[in-house]
ZARO-225537 format. One record per residue: residue in three letters; x, y, z of N, C-alpha, C in turn; residue number from 1. Coordinates in Angstrom, 3 decimals, always signed. Example, Ala and Ser with C-alpha at 12.3 -4.5 7.8 and 13.67 -1.06 7.14 Angstrom:
// ZARO-225537
+--------+----------+----------+----------+----------+----------+----------+----------+----------+----------+-----+
! residu !      n_x !      n_y !      n_z !     ca_x !     ca_y !     ca_z !      c_x !      c_y !      c_z ! num !
+--------+----------+----------+----------+----------+----------+----------+----------+----------+----------+-----+
!    Ala !  +13.190 !   -5.690 !   +7.800 !  +12.300 !   -4.500 !   +7.800 !  +13.200 !   -3.300 !   +7.800 !   1 !
!    Ser !  +12.850 !   -2.250 !   +7.080 !  +13.670 !   -1.060 !   +7.140 !  +12.900 !   +0.030 !   +7.870 !   2 !
+--------+----------+----------+----------+----------+----------+----------+----------+----------+----------+-----+
//
This chain:
// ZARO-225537
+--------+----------+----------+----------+----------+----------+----------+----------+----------+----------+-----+
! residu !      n_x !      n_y !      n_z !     ca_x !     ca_y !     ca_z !      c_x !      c_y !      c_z ! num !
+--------+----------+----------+----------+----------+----------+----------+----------+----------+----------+-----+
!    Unk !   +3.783 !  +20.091 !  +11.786 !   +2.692 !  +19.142 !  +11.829 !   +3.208 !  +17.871 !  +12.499 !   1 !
!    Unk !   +2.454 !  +17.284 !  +13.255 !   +2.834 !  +16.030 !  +13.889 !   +2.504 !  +14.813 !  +13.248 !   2 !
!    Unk !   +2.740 !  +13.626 !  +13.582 !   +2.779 !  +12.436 !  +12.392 !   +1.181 !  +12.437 !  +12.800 !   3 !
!    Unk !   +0.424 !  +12.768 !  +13.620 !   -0.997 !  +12.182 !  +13.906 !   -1.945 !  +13.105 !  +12.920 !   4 !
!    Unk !   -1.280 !  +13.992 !  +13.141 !   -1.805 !  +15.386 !  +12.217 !   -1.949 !  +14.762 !  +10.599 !   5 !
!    Unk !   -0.653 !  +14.187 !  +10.045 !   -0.306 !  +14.312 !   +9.288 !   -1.016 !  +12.808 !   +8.416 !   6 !
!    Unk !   -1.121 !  +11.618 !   +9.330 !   -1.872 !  +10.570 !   +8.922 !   -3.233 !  +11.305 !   +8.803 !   7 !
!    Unk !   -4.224 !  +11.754 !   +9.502 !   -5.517 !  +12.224 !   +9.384 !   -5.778 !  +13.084 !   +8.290 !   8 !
!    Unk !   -4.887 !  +13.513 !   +7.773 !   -4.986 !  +14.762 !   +6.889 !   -4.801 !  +13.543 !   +5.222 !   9 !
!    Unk !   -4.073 !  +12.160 !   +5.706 !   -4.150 !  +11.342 !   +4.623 !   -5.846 !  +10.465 !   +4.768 !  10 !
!    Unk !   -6.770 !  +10.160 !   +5.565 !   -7.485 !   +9.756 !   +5.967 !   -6.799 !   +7.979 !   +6.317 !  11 !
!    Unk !   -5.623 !   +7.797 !   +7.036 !   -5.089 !   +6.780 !   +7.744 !   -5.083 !   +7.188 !   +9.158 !  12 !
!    Unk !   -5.988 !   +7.638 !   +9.904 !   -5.675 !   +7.670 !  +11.469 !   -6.381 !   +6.233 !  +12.087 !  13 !
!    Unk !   -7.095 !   +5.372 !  +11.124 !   -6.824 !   +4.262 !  +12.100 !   -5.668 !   +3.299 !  +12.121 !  14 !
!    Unk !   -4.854 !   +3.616 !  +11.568 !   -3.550 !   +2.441 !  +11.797 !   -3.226 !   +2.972 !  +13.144 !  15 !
!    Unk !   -2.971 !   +1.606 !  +13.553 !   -2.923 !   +1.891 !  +14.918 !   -1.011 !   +2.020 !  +15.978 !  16 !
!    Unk !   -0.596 !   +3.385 !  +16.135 !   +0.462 !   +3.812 !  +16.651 !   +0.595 !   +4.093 !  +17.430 !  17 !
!    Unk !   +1.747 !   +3.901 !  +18.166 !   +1.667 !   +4.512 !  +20.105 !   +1.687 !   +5.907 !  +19.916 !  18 !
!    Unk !   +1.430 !   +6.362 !  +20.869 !   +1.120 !   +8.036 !  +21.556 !   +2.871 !   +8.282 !  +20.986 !  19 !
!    Unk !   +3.655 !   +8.012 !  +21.728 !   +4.249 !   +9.239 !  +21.417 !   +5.129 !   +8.935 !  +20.225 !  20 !
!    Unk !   +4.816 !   +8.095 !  +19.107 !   +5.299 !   +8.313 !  +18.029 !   +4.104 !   +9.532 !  +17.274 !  21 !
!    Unk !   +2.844 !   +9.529 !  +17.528 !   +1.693 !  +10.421 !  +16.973 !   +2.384 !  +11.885 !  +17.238 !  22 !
!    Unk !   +2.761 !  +11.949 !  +18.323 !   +3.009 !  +13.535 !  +18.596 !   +4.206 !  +13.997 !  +18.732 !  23 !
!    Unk !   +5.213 !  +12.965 !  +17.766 !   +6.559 !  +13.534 !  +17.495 !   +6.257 !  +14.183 !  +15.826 !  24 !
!    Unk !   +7.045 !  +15.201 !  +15.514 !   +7.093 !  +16.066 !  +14.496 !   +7.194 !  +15.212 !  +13.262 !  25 !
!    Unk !   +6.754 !  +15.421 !  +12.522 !   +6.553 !  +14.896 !  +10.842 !   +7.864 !  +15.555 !  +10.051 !  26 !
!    Unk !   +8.727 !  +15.629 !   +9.935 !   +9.474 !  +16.200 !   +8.829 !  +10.542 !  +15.085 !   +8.361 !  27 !
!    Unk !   +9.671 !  +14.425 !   +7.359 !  +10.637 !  +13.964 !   +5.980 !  +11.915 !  +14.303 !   +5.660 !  28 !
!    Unk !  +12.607 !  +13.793 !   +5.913 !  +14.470 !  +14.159 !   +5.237 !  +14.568 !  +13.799 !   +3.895 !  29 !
!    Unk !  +15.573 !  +14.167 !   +2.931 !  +15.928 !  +14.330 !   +1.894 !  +15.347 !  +11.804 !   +1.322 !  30 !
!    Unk !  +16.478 !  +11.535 !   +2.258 !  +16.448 !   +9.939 !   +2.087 !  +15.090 !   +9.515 !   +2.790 !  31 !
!    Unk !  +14.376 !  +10.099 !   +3.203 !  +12.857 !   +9.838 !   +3.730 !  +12.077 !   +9.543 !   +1.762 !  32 !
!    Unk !  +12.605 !  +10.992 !   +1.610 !  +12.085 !  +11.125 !   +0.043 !  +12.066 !  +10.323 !   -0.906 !  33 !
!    Unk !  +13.730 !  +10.180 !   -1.081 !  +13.881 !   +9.019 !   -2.277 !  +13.400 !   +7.498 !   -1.774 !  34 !
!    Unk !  +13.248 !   +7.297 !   -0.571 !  +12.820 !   +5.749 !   -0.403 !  +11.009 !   +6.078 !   -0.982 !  35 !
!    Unk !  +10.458 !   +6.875 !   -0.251 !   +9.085 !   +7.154 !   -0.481 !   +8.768 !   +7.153 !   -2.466 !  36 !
!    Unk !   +9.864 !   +7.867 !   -3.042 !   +9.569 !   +7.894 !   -4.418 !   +9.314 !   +6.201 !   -4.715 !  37 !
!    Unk !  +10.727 !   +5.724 !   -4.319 !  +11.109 !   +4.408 !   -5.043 !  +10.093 !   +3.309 !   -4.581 !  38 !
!    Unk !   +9.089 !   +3.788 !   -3.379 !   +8.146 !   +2.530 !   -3.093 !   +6.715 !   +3.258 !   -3.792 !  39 !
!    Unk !   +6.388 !   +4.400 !   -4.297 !   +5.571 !   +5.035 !   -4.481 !   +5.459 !   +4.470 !   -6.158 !  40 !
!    Unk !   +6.500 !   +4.789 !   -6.919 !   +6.362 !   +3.902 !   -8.206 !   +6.049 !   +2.871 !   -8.219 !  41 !
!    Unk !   +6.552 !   +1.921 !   -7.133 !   +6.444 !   +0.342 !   -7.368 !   +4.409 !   +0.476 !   -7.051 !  42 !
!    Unk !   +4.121 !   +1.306 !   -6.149 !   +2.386 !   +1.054 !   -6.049 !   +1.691 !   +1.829 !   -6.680 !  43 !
!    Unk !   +2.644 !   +2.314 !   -7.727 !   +1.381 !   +3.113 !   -9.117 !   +1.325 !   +1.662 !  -10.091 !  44 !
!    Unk !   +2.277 !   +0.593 !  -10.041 !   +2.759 !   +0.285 !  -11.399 !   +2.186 !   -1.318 !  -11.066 !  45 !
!    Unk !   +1.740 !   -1.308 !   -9.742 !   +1.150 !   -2.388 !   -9.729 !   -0.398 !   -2.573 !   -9.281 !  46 !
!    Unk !   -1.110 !   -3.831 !   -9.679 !   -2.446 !   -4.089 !   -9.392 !   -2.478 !   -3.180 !   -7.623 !  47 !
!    Unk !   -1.750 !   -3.312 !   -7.119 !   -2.029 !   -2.871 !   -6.066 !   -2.880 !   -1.329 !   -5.620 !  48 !
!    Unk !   -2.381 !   -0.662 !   -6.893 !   -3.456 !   +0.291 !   -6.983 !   -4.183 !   +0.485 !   -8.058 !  49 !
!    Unk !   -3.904 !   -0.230 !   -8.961 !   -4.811 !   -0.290 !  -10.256 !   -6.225 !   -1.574 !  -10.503 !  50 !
!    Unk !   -6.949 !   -0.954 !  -11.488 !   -8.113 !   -2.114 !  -11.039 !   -7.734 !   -3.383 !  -11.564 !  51 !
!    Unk !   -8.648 !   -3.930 !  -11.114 !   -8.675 !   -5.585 !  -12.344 !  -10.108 !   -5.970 !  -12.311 !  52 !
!    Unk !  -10.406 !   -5.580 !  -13.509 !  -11.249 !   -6.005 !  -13.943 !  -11.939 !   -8.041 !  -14.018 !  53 !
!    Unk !  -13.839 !   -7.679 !  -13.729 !  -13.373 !   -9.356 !  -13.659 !  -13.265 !  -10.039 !  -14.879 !  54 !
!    Unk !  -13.131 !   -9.224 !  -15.950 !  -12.823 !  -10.630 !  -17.533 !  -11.828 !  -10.235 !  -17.579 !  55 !
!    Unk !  -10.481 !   -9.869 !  -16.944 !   -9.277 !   -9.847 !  -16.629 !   -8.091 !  -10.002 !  -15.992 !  56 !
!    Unk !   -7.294 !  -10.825 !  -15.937 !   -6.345 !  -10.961 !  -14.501 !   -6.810 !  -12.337 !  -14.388 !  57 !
!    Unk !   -6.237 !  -12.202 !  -13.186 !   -5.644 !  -13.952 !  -12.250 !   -5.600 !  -13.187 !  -10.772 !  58 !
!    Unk !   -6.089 !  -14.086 !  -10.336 !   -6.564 !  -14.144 !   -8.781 !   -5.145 !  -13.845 !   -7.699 !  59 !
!    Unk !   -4.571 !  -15.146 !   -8.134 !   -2.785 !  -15.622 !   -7.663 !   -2.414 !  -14.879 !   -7.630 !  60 !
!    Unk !   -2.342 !  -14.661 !   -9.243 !   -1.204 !  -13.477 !   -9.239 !   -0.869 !  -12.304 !   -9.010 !  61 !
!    Unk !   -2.158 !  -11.882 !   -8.817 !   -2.521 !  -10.180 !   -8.262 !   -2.428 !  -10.304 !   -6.441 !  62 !
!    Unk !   -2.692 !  -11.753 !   -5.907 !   -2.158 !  -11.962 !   -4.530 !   -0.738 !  -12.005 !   -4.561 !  63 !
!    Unk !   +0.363 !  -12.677 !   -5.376 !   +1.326 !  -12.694 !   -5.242 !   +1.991 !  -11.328 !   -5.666 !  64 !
!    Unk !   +1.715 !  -10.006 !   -6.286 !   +1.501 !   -8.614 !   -6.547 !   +1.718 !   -7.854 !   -5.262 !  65 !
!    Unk !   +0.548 !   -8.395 !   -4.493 !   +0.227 !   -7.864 !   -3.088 !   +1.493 !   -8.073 !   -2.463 !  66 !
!    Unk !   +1.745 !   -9.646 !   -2.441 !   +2.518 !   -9.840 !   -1.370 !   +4.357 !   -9.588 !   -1.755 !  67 !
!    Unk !   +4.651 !   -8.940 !   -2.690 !   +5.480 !   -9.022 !   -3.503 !   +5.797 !   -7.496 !   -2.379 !  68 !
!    Unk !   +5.104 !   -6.741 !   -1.849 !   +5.399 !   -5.367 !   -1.285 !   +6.079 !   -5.627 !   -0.140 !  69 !
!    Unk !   +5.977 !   -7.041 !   +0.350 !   +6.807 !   -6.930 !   +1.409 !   +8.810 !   -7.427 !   +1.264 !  70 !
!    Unk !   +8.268 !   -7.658 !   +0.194 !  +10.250 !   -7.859 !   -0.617 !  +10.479 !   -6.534 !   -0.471 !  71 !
!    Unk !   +9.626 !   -5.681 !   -1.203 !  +10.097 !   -4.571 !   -2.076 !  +10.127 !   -3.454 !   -1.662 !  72 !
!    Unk !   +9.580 !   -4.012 !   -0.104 !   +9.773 !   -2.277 !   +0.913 !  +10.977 !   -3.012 !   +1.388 !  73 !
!    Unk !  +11.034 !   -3.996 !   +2.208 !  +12.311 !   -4.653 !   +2.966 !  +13.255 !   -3.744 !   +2.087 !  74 !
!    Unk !  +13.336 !   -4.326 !   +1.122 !  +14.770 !   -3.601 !   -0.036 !  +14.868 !   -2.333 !   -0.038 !  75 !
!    Unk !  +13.591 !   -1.858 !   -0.430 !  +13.823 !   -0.365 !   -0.432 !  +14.369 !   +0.307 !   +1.121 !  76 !
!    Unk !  +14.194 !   -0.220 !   +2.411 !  +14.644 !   +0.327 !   +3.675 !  +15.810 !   -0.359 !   +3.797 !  77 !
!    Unk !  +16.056 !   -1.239 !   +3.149 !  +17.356 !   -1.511 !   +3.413 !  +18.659 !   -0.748 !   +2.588 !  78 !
!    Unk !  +18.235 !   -0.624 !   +1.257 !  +18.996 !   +0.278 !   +0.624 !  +18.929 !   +1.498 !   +1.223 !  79 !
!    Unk !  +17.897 !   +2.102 !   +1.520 !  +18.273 !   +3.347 !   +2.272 !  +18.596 !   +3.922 !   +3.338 !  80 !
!    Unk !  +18.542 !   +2.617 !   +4.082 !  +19.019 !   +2.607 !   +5.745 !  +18.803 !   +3.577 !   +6.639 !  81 !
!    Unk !  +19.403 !   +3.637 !   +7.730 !  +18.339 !   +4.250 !   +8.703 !  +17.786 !   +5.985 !   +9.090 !  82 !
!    Unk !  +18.529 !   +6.450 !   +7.929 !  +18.509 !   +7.555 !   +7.848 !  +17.112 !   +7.969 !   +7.239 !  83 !
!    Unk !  +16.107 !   +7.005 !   +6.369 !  +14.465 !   +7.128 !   +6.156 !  +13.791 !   +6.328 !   +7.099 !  84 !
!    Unk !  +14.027 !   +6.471 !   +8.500 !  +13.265 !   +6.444 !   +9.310 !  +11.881 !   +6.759 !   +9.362 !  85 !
!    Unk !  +11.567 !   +7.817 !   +8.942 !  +10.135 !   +8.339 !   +8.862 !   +9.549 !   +7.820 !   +7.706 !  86 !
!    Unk !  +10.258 !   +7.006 !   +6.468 !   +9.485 !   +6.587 !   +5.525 !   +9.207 !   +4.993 !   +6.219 !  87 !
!    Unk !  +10.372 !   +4.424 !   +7.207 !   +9.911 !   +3.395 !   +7.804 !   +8.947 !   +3.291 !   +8.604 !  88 !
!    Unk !   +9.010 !   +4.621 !   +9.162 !   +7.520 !   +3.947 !  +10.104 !   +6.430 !   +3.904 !   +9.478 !  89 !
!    Unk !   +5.828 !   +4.942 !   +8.411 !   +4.525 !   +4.570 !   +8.003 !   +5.214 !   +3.095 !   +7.364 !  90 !
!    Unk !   +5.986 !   +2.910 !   +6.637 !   +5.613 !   +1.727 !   +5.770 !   +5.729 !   +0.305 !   +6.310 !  91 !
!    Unk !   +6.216 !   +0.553 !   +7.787 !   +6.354 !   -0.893 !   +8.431 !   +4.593 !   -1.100 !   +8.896 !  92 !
!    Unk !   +3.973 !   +0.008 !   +9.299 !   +2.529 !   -0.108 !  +10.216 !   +1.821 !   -0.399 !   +8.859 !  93 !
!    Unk !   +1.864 !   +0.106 !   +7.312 !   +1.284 !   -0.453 !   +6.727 !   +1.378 !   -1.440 !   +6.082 !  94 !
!    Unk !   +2.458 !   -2.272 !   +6.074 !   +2.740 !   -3.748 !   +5.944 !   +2.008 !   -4.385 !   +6.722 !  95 !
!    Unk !   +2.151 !   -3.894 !   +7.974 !   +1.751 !   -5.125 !   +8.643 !   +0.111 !   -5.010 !   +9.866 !  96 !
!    Unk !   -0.585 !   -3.471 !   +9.156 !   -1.539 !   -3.631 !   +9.837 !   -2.665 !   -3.227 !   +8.497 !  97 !
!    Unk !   -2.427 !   -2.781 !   +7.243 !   -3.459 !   -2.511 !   +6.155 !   -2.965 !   -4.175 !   +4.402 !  98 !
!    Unk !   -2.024 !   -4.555 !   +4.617 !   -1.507 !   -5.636 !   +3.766 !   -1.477 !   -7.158 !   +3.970 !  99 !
!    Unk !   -0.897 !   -6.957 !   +5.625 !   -0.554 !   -8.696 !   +5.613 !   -1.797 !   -8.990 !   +6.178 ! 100 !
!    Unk !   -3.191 !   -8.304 !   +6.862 !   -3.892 !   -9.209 !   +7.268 !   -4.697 !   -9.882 !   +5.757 ! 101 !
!    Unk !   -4.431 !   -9.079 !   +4.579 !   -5.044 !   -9.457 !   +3.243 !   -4.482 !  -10.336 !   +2.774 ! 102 !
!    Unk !   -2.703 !  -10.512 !   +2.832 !   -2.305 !  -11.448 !   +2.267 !   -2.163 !  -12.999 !   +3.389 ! 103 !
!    Unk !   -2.234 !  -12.886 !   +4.431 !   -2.650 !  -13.884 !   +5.244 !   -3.587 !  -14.788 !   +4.992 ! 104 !
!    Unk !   -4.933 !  -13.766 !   +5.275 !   -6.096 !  -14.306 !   +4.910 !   -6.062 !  -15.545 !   +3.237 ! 105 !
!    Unk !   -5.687 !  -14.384 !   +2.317 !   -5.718 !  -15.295 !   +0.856 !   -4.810 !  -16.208 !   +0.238 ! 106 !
!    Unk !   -3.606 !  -16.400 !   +1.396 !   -2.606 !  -16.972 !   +0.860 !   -3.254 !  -18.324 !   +1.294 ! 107 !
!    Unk !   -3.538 !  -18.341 !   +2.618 !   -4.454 !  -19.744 !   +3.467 !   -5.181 !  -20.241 !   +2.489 ! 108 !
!    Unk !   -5.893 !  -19.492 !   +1.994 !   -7.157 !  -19.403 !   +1.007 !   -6.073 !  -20.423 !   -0.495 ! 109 !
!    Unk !   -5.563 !  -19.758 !   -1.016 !   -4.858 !  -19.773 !   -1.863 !   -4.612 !  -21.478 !   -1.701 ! 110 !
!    Unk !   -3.797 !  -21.612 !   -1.104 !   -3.264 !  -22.933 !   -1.150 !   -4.905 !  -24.049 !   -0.780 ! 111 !
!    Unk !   -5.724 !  -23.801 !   +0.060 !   -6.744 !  -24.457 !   -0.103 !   -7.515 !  -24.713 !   -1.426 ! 112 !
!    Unk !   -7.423 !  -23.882 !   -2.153 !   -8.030 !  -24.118 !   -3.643 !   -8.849 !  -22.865 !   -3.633 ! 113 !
!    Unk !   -9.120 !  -22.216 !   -2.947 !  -10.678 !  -21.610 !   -2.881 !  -10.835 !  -20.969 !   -4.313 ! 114 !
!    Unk !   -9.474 !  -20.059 !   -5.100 !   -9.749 !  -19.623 !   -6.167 !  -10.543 !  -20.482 !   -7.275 ! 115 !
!    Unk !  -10.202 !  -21.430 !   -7.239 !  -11.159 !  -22.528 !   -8.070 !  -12.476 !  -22.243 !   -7.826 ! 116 !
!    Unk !  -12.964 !  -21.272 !   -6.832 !  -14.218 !  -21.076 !   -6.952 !  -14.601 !  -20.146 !   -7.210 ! 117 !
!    Unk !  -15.921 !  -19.881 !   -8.120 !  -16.009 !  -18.594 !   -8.856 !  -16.776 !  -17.584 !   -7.433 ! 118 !
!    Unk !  -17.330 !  -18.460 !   -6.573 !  -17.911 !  -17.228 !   -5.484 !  -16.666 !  -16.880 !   -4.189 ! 119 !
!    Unk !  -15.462 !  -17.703 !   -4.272 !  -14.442 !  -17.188 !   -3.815 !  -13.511 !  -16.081 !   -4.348 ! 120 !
!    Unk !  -13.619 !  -16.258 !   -5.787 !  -12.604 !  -15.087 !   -6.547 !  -13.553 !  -13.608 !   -6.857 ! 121 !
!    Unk !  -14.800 !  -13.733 !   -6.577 !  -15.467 !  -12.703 !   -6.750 !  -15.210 !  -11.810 !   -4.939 ! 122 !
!    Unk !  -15.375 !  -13.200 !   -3.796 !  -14.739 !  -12.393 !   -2.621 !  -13.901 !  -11.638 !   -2.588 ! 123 !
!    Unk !  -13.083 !  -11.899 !   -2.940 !  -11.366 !  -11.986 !   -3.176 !  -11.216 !  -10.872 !   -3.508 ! 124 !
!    Unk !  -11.898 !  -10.261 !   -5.226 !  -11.673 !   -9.418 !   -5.725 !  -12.743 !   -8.243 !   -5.120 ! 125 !
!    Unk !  -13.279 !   -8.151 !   -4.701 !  -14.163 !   -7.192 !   -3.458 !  -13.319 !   -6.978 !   -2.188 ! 126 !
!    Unk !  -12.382 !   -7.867 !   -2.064 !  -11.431 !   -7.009 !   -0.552 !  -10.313 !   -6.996 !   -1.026 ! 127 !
!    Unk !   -9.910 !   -7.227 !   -2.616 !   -8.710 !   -6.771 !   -3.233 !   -8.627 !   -4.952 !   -3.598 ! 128 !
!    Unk !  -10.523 !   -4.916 !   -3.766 !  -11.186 !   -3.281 !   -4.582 !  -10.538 !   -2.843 !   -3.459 ! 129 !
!    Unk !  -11.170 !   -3.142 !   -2.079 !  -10.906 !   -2.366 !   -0.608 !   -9.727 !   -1.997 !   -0.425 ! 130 !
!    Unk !   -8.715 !   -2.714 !   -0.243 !   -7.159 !   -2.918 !   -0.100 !   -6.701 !   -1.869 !   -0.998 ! 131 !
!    Unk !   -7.160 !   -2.496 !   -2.099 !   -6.526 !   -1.008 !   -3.061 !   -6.767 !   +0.456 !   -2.934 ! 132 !
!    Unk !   -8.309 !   +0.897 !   -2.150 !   -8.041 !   +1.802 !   -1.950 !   -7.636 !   +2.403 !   -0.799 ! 133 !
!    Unk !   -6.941 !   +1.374 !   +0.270 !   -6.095 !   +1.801 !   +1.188 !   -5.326 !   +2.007 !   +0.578 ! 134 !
!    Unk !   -4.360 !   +1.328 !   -0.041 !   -2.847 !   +1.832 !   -0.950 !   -2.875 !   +3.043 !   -1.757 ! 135 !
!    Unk !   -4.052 !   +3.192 !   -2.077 !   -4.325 !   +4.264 !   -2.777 !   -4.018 !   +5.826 !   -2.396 ! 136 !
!    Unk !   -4.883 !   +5.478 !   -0.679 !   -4.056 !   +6.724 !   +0.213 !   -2.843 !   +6.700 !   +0.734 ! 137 !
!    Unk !   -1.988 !   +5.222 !   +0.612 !   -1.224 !   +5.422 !   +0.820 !   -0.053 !   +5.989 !   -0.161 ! 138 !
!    Unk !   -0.794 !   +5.573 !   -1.954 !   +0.548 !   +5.797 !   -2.261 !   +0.458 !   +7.859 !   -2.820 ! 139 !
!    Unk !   -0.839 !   +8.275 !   -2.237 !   -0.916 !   +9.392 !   -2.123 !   +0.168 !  +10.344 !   -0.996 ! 140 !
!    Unk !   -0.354 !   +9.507 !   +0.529 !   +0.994 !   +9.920 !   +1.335 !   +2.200 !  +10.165 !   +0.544 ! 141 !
!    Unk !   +2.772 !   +9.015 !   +0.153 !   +4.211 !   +8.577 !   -0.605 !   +4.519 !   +9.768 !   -1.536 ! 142 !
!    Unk !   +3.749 !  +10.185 !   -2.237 !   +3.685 !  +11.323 !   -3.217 !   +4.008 !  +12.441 !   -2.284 ! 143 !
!    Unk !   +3.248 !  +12.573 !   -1.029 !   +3.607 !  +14.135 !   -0.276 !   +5.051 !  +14.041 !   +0.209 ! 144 !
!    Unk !   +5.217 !  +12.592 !   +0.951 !   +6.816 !  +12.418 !   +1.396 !   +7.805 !  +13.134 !   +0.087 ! 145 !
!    Unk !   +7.623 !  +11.832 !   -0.621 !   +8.252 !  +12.704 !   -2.189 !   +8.717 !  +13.826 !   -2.511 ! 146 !
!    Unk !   +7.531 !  +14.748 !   -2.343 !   +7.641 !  +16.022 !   -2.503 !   +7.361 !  +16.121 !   -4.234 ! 147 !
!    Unk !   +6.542 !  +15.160 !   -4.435 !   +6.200 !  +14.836 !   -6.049 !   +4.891 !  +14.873 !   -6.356 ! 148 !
!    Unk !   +4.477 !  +15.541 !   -7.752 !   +3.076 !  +15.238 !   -7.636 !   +1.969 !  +14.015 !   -8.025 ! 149 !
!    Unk !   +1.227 !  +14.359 !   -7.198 !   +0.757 !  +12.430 !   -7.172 !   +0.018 !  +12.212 !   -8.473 ! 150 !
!    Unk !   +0.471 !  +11.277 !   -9.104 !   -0.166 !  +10.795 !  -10.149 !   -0.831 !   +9.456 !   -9.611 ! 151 !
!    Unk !   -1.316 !   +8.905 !   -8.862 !   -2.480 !   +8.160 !   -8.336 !   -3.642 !   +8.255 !   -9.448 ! 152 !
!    Unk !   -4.298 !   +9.480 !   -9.432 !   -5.683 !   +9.267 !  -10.398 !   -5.395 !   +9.636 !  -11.623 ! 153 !
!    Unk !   -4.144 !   +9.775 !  -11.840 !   -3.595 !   +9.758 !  -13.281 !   -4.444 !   +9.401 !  -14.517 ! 154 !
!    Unk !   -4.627 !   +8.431 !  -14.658 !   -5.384 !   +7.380 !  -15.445 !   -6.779 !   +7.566 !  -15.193 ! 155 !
!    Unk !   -7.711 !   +7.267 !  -16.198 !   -9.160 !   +7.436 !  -16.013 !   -9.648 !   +5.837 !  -16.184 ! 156 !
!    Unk !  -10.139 !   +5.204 !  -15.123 !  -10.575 !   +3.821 !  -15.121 !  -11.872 !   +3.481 !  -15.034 ! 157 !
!    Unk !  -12.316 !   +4.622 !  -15.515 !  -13.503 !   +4.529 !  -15.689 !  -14.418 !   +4.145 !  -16.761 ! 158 !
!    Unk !  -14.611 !   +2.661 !  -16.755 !  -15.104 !   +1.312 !  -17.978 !  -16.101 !   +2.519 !  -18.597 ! 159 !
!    Unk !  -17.275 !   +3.187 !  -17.741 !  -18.334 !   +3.259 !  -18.364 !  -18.249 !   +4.401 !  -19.511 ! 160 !
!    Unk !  -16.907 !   +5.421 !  -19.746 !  -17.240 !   +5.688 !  -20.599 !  -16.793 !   +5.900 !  -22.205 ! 161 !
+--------+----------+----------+----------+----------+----------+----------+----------+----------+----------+-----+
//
């Protein structure tokens, strides 16, 4: 399977990648794996894929959550160096083409005050829902890299019943 194959089959074929990284071969190495596990926990275990409810949480801090992924992949590719190449490329294109335009946007936001406003934190938390369920497929990918089974919908978050 090719990486283009292999994003579409996650429903991520719009991140946007040159040609001939799309139609070089997909195969995960052993250290592809363990980096994919070790960033795959960190986005079960955070707001990043879990909800927040609105009589629950903090605005900030579920932005600073967000933006906390770009420490925590850095580390994780750095500890595993260049031998998870293939866990780097998805996770560099989704840093920086499904994450930072969110944490950009709200950090600006952030320091302006806007959370102080209740029709800003209701924004906020409507393209936080969105975001999350990009991560969501992503931390589904992460699970196939793995070679683990995805506990993503693990949990039933479902208020109504």
């Amino acid at each position: 399977m090719n990486f283009s194959n292999w994003l579409e089959k996650w429903g991520m074929e719009s991140l946007k990648i040159t040609p001939p990284f799309l139609q070089m071969e997909w195969t995960p190495n052993d250290t592809d794996k363990n980096a994919a596990w070790a960033l795959y926990i960190e986005l079960l275990t955070r707001i990043t894929t879990q909800p927040l409810p609105i009589e629950h949480g903090d605005e900030k801090t579920a932005l600073d959550s967000v933006y906390s992924l770009f420490a925590t992949t850095r580390e994780v590719i750095r500890e595993y160096g260049p031998e998870c190449i293939n866990f780097t490329k998805i996770a560099i294109v989704v840093l920086n083409q499904v994450i930072r335009p969110f944490t950009a946007k709200w950090h600006r936001k952030s320091i302006a005050g806007d959370f102080e406003n209740e029709t800003e934190r209701n924004v906020f938390r409507d393209e936080l829902a969105a975001l999350q369920e990009e991560l969501r497929k992503y931390s589904r990918m992460l699970a196939d890299i793995a070679d683990v089974e995805d506990l993503t919908n693990l949990e039933d978050t479902d208020d109504t019943a």
